[in-house]
N, C-alpha and C positions, 0 to 999 in steps of 0.2 A: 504493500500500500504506500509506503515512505517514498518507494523509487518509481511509483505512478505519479504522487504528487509533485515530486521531483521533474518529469519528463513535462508535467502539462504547465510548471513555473518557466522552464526554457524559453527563452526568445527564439525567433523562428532562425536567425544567422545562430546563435549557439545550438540551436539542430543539427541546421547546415555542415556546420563546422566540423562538428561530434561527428555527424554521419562522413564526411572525407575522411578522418582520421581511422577510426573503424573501417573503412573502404581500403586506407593504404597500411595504417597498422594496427588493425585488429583491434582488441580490449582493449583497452583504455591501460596506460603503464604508469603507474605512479610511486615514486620514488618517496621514500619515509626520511625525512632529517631530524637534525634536531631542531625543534619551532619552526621547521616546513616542509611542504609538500610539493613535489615538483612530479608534473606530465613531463614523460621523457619522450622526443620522437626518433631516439637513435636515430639521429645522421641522416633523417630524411630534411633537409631544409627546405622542400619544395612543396612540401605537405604543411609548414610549419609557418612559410612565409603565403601561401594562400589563406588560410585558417588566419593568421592576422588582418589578410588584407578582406575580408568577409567581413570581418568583426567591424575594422576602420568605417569600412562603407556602411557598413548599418545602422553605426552610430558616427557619422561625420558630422552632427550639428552637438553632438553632447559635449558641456564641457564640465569635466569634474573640478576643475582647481578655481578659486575666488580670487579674486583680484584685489581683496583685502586681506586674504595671507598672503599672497604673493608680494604686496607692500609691504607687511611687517616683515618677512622673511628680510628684504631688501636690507630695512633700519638695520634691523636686529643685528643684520650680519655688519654695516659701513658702522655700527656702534662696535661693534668687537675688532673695528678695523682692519675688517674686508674692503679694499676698492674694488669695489663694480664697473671694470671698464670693459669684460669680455664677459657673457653666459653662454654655456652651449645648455640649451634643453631636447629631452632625447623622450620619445614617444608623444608627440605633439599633437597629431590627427589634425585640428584645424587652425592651429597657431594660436589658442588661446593662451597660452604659457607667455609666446612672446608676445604678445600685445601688451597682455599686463605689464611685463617686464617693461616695456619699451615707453609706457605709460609712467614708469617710476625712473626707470634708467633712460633720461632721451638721449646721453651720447655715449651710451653702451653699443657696443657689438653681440646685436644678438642673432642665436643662429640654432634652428629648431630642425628634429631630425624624425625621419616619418614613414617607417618602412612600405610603406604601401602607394603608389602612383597618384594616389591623392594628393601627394606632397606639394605639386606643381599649381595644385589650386590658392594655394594659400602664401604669403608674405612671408620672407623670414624663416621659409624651411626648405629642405635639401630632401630627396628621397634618399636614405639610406638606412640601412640596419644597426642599429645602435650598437649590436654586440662589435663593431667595426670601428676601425680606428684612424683615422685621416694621419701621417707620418707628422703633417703640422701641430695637430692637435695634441700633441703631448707638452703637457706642463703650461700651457698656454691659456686656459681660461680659469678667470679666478672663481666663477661660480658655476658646475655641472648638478642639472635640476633635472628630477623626472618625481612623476607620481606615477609612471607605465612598468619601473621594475617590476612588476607580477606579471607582466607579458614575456619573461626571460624563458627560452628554453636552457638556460646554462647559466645558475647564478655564478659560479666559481670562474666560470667567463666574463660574465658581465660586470663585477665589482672590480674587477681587478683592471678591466680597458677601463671603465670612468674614472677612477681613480689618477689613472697615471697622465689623464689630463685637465688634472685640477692645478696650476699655477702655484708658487711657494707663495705663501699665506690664505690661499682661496682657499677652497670648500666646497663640498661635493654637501649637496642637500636632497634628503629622498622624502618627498610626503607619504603617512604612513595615516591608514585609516581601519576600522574595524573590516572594513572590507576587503584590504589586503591581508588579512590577517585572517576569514574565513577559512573553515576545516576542508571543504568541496574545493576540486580544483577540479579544470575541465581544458580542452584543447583550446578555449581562446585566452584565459586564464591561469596559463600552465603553473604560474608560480605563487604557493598562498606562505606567508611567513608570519609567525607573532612577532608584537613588538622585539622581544625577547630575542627570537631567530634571525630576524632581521641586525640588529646590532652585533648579536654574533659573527656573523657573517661578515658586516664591517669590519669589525676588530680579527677577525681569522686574515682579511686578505692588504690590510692596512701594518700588519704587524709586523715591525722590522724595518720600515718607511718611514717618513718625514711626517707623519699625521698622528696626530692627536686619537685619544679614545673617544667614543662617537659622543656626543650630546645627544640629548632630549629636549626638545622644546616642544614645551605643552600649550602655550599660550594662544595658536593663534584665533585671531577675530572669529571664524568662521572653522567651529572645532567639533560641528555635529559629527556621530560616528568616531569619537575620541581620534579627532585628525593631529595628528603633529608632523613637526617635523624630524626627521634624523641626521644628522648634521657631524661630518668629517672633516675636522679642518687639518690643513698642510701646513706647517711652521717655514716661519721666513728661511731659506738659506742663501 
């Protein structure tokens, strides 16, 4: 009965999605960590990067992040004496990340990354796969933003590329909500972490590097769904 209610809660693209996956790899595979759960697609990337691009299209006008954390995040960080003169934001869909931004930051460089062809509609973004690293892009931007980490097929990939282009004194900042932190994980959503998993995770692939252990910032404006942020910062060298 649980996994009826379940199928009739689906949106019609996380059907879609669910049924390709099961079409190219069968059962559903999911990997047990500690404070997360990861859909694995073994090495198919072509099943991995259509399944995202389903999900983008279907929800191309949603936008999860407020534009009043996105200002506090801003202060909070040029108070802790972060300069904001470059952000890269990575899972974008319709460039609301950089608008905000570009709204607080006007002579920042900002630059929004969006694995699905979508990207071309929108200001201020690049189609490409986040898990992917531009040779420029290392150590270059003071602030690397996403609330999309749970789209990762490979967190032990994915923390470790944004990281290494976070600029000395910048900061890598992940918005975290009860949502990324749900028990269910499915193929558009492969990646579910608690707060808990999530900072582990920071601190496993930060360790031994120029950054600090993660912060919590609880505060912001707009914190339905215990929203905060997660925040790695790089000490000056």
């Amino acid at each position: 009965m649980k996994l009826l209610r379940f199928f009739r809660r689906q949106k019609p693209f996380e059907r879609e999605a669910g049924e390709l996956y099961r079409q190219k790899l069968g059962t559903l595979r999911v990997e047990h960590g500690e404070g997360f759960d990861l859909v694995r697609f073994d090495g198919d990337y072509e099943t991995y990067k259509t399944v995202q691009t389903i999900a983008n299209k279907a929800k191309i006008d949603w936008r999860s992040v407020a534009p009043e954390n996105i200002a506090y995040l801003c202060d909070r960080l040029s108070a802790a004496g972060v300069t904001l003169r470059r952000v890269l934001c990575h899972g974008t869909r319709n460039a609301a990340e950089q608008t905000y931004f570009r709204a607080r930051l006007p002579n920042a460089e900002i630059i929004g990354t969006e694995i699905s062809d979508t990207a071309a509609q929108f200001p201020m973004t690049i189609q490409w796969d986040f898990h992917e690293v531009k040779p420029e892009w290392r150590g270059a931007f003071d602030l690397v933003f996403s609330n999309s980490w749970d789209h990762t097929y490979d967190p032990h990939r994915l923390f470790p590329a944004w990281l290494s282009c976070v600029a000395p004194n910048g900061a890598l900042a992940l918005e975290w909500s009860s949502i990324h932190g749900k028990t269910h994980v499915d193929a558009v959503d492969p990646f579910r972490a608690s707060l808990d998993g999530l900072t582990g995770l920071l601190s496993e692939h930060s360790k031994g590097l120029d950054f600090v252990a993660p912060e919590i910032w609880r505060e912001p404006p707009k914190n339905e769904r215990g929203k905060c942020f997660v925040i790695v910062r790089r000490v000056g060298v």
